[in-house]
VEXDREN-2710 file (C-alpha; in Angstrom, 1 decimal):
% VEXDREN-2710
k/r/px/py/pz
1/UNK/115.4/85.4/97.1
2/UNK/111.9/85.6/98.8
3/UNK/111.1/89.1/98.0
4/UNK/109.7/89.4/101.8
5/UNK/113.4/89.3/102.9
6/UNK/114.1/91.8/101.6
7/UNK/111.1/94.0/102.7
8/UNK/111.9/93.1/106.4
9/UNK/116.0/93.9/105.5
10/UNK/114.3/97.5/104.7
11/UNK/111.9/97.4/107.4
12/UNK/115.3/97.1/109.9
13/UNK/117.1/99.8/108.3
14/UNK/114.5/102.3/108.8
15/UNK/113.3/100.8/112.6
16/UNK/117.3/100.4/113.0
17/UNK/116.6/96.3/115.1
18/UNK/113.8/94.0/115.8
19/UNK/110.8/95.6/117.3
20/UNK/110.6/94.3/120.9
21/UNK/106.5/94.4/121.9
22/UNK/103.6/95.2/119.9
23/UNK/103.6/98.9/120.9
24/UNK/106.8/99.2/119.0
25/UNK/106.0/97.1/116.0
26/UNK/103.1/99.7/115.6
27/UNK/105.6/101.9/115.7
28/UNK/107.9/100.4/113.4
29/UNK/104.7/100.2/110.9
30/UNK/104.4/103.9/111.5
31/UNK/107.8/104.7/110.6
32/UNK/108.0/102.8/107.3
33/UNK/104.7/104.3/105.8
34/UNK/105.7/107.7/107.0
35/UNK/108.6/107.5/104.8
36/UNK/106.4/107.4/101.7
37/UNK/103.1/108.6/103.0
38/UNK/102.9/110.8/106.1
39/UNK/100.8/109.8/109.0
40/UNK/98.4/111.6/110.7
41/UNK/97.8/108.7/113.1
42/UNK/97.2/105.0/114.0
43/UNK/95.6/102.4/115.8
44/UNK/94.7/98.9/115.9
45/UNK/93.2/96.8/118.3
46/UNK/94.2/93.2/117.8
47/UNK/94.2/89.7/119.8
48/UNK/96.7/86.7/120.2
49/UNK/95.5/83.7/117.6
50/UNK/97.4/80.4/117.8
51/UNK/96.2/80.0/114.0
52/UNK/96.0/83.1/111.7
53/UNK/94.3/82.5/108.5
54/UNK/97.0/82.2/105.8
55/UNK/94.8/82.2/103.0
56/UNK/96.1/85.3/101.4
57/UNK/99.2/85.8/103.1
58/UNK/102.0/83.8/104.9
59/UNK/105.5/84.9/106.9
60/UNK/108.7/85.0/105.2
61/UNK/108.9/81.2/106.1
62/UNK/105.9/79.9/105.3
63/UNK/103.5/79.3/102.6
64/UNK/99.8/80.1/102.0
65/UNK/96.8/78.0/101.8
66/UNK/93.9/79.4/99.3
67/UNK/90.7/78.3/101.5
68/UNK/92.5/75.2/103.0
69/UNK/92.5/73.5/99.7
70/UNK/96.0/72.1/100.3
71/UNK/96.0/69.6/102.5
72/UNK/99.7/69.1/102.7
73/UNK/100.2/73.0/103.9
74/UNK/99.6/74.6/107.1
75/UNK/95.8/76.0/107.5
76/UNK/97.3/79.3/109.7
77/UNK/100.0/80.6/111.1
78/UNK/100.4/81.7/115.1
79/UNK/100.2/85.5/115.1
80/UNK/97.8/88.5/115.9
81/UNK/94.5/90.1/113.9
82/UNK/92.1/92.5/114.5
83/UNK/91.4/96.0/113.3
84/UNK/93.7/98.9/112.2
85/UNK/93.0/102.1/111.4
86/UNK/95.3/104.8/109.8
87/UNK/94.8/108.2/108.7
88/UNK/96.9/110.0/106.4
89/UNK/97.6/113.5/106.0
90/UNK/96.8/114.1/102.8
91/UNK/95.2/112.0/100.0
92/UNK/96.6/111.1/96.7
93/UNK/95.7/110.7/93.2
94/UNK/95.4/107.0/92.5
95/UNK/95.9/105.8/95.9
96/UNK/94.8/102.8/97.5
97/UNK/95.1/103.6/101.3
98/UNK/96.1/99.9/101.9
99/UNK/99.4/100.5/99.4
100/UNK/101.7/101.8/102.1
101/UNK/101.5/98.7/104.0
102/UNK/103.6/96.5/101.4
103/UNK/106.0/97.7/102.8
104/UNK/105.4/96.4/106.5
105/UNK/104.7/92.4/106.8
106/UNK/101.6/93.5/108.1
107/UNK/98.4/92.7/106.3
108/UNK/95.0/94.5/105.9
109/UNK/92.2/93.0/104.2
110/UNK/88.4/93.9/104.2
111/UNK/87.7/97.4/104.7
112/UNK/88.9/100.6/102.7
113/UNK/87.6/104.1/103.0
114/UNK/86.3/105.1/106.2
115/UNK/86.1/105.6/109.8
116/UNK/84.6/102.4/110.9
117/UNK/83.9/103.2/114.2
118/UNK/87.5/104.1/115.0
119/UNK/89.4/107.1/116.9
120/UNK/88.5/109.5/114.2
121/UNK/84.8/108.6/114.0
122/UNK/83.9/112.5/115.5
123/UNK/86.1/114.5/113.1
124/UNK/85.0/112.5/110.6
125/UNK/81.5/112.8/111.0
126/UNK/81.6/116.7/111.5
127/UNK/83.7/117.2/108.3
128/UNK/80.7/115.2/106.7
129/UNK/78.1/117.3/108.6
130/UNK/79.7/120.5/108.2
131/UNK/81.1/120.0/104.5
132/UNK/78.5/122.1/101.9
133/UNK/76.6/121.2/99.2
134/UNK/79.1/122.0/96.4
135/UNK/76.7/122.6/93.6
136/UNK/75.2/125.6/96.7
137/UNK/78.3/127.4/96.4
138/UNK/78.6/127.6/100.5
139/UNK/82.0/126.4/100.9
140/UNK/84.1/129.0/102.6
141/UNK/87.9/127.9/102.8
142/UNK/88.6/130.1/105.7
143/UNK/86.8/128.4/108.2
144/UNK/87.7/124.6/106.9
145/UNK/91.4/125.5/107.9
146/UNK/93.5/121.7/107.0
147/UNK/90.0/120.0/106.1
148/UNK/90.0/122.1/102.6
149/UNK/89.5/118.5/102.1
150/UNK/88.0/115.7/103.9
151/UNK/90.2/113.8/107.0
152/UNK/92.0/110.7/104.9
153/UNK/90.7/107.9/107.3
154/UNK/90.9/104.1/106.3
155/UNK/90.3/101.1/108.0
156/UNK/90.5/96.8/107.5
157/UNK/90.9/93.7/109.3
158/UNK/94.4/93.3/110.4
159/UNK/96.7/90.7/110.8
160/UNK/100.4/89.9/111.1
161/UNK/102.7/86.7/112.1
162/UNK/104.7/86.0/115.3
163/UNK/107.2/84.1/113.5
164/UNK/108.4/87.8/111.1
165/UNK/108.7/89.5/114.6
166/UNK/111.3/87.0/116.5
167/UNK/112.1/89.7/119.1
168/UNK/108.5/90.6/120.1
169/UNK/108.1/89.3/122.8
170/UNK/111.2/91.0/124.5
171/UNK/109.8/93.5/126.9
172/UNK/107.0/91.6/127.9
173/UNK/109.2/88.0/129.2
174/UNK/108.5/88.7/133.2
175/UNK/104.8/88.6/132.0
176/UNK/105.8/85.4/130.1
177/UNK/107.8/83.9/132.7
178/UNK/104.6/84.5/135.1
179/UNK/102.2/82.8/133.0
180/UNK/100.4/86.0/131.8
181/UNK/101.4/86.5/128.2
182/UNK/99.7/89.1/127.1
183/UNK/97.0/88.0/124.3
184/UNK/95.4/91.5/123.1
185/UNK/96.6/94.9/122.2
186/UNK/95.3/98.5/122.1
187/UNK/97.4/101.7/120.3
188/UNK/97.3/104.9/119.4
189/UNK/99.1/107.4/118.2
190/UNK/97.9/111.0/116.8
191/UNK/100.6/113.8/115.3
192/UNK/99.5/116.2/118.0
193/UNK/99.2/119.3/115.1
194/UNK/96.0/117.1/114.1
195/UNK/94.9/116.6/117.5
196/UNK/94.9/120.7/118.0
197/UNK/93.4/121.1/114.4
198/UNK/90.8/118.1/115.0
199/UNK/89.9/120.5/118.4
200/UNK/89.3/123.2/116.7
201/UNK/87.4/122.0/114.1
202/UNK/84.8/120.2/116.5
203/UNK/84.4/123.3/118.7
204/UNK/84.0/125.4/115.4
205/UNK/81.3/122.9/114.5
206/UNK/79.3/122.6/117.5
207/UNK/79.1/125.9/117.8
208/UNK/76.9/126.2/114.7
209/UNK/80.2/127.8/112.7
210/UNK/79.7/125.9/109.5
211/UNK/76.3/126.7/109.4
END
């Protein structure tokens, strides 16, 4: 069996049916890595392609093509890329932040580490700003309240394919029917205990707290 059936048999059982737009595939993507790997939030911003690179990856019914070179294969797949960016709540021993999505039929690629311009880009920077020079001895726990350690922010180029997502088009068919399929896509989502801690943080900083 293609072992991608079986990921998107899992990915059902946890979502419980087809996700219906892209707001609620992102949300079906949220719900699978949670299980394994709570999330602190998510976003992507991604675009419509008629032809999404299948050099690395392919749907469940179809096959890749390493730099085109066979010319018997498809050279792409109709689907949606972009950016993505997820952030953990806390970080792990031997962890590749791009592990979790295995488990999605969604695929990131170059990026990693980092908040690459992205929703958390001010948290993110303040931790940096405000964090002490270890080998000083400044740190003091009390004020760093859940950034003991830094915010676990990653980011990559995103993609995924229409033809794994059947139903996703199901909420958006008037737009279809009128001509005006919808070819890009903004989300996010933030647990809102971060959101009040990420608040507090930033007002602690800016007001010279950390110094």
């Amino acid at each position: 069996m293609n072992h991608k059936v079986k990921i998107k048999e899992n990915i059902l059982k946890v979502y419980g049916r087809e996700p219906r737009s892209t707001s609620e595939l992102a949300e079906c993507v949220i719900k699978v890595i949670d299980r394994k790997t709570p999330v602190a939030g998510f976003a992507w911003d991604i675009r419509r392609d008629p032809s999404v690179s299948n050099t690395h990856n392919c749907p469940i019914d179809g096959v890749t093509n390493w730099g085109g070179r066979e010319h018997n294969h498809p050279f792409g797949y109709p689907g949606w890329e972009g950016r993505v960016w997820i952030r953990y709540k806390s970080d792990k021993e031997t962890f590749r932040g791009s592990d979790p999505f295995h488990a999605t039929l969604t695929y990131p690629g170059t990026g990693g580490w980092g908040s690459y311009d992205g929703p958390w880009q001010k948290i993110f920077h303040a931790w940096h700003k405000a964090r002490p020079n270890q080998n000083k001895k400044r740190f003091k726990p009390r004020y760093y309240g859940n950034y003991k350690t830094e915010p676990q922010v990653y980011s990559w180029d995103y993609k995924f394919f229409d033809s794994d997502w059947p139903d996703l088009y199901y909420t958006e068919i008037f737009d279809i029917i009128k001509g005006s399929k919808r070819t890009k896509h903004k989300f996010l989502w933030e647990d809102p205990e971060v959101v009040d801690a990420d608040r507090d943080f930033i007002s602690k900083f800016d007001n010279g707290v950390f110094v």
